[in-house]
N, C-alpha and C positions, 0 to 999 in steps of 0.2 A: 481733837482731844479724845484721849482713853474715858471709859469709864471704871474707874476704880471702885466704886462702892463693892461693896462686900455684901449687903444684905439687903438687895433692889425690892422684896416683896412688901415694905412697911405700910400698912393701912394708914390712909391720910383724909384727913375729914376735907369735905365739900358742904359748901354751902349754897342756897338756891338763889340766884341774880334774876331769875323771870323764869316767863316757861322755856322748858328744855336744855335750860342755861344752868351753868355752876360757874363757883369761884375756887377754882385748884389754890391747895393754901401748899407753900414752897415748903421744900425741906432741906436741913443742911449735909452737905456731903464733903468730906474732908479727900483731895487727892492724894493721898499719901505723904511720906518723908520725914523728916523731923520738923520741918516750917510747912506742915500743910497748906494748901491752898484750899478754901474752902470754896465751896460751890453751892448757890442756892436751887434746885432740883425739882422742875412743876413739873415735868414729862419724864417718862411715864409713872402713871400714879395706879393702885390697882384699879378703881373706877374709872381711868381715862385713858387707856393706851396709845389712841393716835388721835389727832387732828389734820383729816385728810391725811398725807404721808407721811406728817412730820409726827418724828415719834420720840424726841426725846430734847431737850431744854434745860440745857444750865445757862444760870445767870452768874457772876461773879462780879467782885471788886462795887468802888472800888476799894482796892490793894496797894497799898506801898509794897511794891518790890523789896526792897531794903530789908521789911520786916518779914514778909511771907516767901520769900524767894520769887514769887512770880509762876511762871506756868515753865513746870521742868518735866518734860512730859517724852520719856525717851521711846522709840519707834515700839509699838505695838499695829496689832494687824487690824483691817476691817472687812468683812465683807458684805455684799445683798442690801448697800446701806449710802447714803450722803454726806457728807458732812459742811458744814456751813460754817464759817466763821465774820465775826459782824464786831467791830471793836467799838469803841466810846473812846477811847484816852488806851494810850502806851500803842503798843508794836507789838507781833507775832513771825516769827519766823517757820517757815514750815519747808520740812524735806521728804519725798515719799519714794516708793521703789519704781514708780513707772516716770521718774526722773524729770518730776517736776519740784522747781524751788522758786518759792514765791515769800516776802512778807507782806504783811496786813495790815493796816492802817485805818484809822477811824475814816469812816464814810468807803471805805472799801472792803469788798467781798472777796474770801475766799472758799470758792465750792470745790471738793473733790469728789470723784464720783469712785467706790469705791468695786462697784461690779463685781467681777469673780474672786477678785482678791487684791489690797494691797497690803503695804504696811506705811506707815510715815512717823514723824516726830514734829513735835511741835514746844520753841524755847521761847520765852522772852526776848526782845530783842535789846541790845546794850545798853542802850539809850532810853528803856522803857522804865520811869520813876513809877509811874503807878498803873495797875492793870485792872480795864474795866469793861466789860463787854460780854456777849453771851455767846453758845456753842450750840450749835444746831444740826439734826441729823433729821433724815425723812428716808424711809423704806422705798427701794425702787421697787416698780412691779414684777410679775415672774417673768415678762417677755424680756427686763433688760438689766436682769438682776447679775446676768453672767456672762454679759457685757466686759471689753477690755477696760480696764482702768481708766480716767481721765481727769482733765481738771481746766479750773477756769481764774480769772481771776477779772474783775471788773470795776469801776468807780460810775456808781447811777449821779448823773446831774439833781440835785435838790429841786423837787415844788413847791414853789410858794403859795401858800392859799392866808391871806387876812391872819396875820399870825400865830400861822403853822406852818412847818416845813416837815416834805416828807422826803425818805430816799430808799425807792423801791429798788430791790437790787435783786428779786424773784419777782418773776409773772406781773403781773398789770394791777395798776391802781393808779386812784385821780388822772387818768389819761397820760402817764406813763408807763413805757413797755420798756421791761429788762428783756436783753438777747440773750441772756444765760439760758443751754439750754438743760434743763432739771431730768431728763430721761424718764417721766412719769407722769403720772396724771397730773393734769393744770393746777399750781399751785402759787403761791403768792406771799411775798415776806415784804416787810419795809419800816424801816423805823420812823419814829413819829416823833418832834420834837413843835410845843404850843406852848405859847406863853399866856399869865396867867388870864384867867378872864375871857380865853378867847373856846369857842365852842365848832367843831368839827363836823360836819355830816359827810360821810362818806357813803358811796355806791359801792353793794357788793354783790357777786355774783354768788344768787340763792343757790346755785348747785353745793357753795363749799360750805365746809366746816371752816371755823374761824377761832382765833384764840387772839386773845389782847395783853399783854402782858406789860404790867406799868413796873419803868425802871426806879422814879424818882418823879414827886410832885402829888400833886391833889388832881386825879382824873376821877371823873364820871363816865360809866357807859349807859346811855338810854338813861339816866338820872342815879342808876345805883353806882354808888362809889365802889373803886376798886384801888383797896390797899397797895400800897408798895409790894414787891416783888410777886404779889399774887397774877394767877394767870387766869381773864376769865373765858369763858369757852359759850363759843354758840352753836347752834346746831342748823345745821341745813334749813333754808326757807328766809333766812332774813335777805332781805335785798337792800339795805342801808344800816347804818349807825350813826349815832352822835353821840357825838366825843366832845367833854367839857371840860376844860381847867379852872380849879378852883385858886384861891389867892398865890399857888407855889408854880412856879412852872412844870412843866410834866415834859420826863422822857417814857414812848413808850414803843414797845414793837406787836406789829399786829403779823400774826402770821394765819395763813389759810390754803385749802384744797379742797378739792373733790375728796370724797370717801375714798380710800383705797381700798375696798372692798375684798381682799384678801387678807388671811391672817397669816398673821406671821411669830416666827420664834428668835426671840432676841433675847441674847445672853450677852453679858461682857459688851464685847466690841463685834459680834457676829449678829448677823440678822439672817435666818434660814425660812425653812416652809417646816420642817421636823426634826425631833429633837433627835436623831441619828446624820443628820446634814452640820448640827453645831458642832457633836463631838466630834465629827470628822473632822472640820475646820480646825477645831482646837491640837486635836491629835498633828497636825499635818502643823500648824504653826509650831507648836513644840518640837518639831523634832526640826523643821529649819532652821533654827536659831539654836538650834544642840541642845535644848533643854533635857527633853524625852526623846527617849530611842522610837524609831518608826522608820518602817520600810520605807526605802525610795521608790516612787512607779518606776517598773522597768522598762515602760513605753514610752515615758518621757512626760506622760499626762495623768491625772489624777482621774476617775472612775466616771466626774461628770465632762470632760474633754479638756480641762484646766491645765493650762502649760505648768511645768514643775519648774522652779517654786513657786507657789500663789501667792506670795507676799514680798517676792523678792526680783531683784539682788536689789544691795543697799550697800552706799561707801564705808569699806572698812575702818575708814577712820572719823566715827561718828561713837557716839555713848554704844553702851549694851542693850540689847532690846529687854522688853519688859517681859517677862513668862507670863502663860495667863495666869488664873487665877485656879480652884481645884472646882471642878464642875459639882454642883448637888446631886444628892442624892436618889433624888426622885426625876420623874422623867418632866422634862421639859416641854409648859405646853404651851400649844400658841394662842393667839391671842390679836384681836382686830375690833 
């Protein structure tokens, strides 16, 4: 999925869940069009940039299609970046330029890994009445940032624990291991679904940062409640949790890493090291897609050894792709 927002710097209040801990309060983000889709928005927040690698979190729906259109999301670029896709209800269909095509489907995952450059699209699928699920990105490291393209596509088997079920579909929890492999520091996603009354301890590995993010129900974490779409966040050092359902059943997803300990510069749909690596990106997508005029390399490569074009080729008979957006005015800093 693009990120469309137009004005990513908005101050967002937090609130203190324990020590070192906060509760990311969401925010609404409209994708564009006349039937926007709207998006609820906890990553990136200015006090919280990443959780271990993963750097950015919409939650959505759910949506009647019918009323909202759905996700009409035509091919824009990615690069130095992941993307994750995790549904609840309805279908995703997805196309990219290193000529992978995959839909998605609730209890299954779609990872792309987007390394030096792609571009892809992401539609509704025909048959999807209502659309409900969240959109996931995490920063690769510098060593595999510029990386060829890739992609994955996987269905994790559900664990049952005393009425919860989990479905890990990144890194390891309750003693199941996803084969996905993430290009980057040890990392960890998987959705959580407990019915009411039932109470959760999980084992976590104190190296990562962790984020819990309740879709729908009455969940407690360590006894403080954690509202609906809020996301709470832990900090390195805890090696367990308990997770409680209060009278409503609870969906929730918990994601974690290691620190990525690099900062990075994320604009739009690019993730760089400096803000002269975005405009480039930006500059070189514009002019593929004939927006903005721009030299072609006459070596065939782009200045970091990037085959020409970084985001492409893509079937001609597909939508128009999406221009970015007009880069700000000031320079662009990073941020980890």
């Amino acid at each position: 999925m693009t990120n469309l927002e137009r004005n990513p710097q908005e101050v967002l209040c937090t609130e203190a869940i324990g020590a070192g801990a906060a509760l990311l309060t969401p925010r609404d983000v409209p994708l564009g069009g006349p039937r926007a889709m709207t998006v609820r928005r906890t990553l990136p927040q200015r006090h919280r940039s990443l959780i271990g690698a993963w750097c950015f979190l919409d939650h959505y729906g759910p949506d009647p299609v019918a009323d909202t259109g759905g996700m009409s999301v035509a091919r824009h670029p990615h690069t130095g970046l992941a993307t994750v896709s995790w549904l609840f209800t309805g279908g995703i269909s997805h196309l990219d330029s290193a000529g992978y095509s995959a839909d998605v489907r609730p209890g299954e995952v779609n990872l792309m890994i987007a390394g030096r450059g792609i571009s892809h699209q992401e539609f509704s699928t025909p048959d999807t009445t209502t659309l409900h699920g969240v959109q996931l990105w995490y920063a690769l490291p510098d060593d595999t940032r510029h990386m060829a393209p890739t992609f994955e596509h996987y269905t994790p088997e559900p664990v049952k624990n005393h009425g919860a079920e989990l479905r890990i579909f990144i890194g390891e929890l309750a003693g199941s291991t996803s084969p996905v492999n993430t290009y980057t520091p040890p990392l960890v996603a998987a959705e959580i679904l407990m019915e009411p009354g039932t109470e959760l301890e999980l084992n976590l590995d104190p190296s990562f940062e962790h984020g819990v993010l309740v879709d729908t129900g009455d969940l407690s974490l360590n006894s403080a409640p954690i509202p609906e779409d809020h996301l709470a966040y832990l900090p390195t050092g805890r090696d367990s949790v308990v997770l409680t359902a209060g009278e409503k059943p609870v969906r929730a997803m918990l994601l974690g890493g290691e620190p990525l300990g690099e900062q990075i510069v994320m604009w739009w749909n690019f993730v760089g090291r400096t803000h002269e690596e975005v405009v480039a990106y930006r500059e070189q997508w514009q002019a593929e897609i004939d927006a903005e005029p721009a030299p072609t390399p006459e070596s065939g490569t782009y200045s970091d050894g990037t085959p020409y074009p970084r985001f492409g080729p893509f079937p001609d008979d597909q939508p128009a792709p999406m221009p970015a957006p007009t880069l700000p005015t000031v320079t662009l800093r990073p941020r980890g």
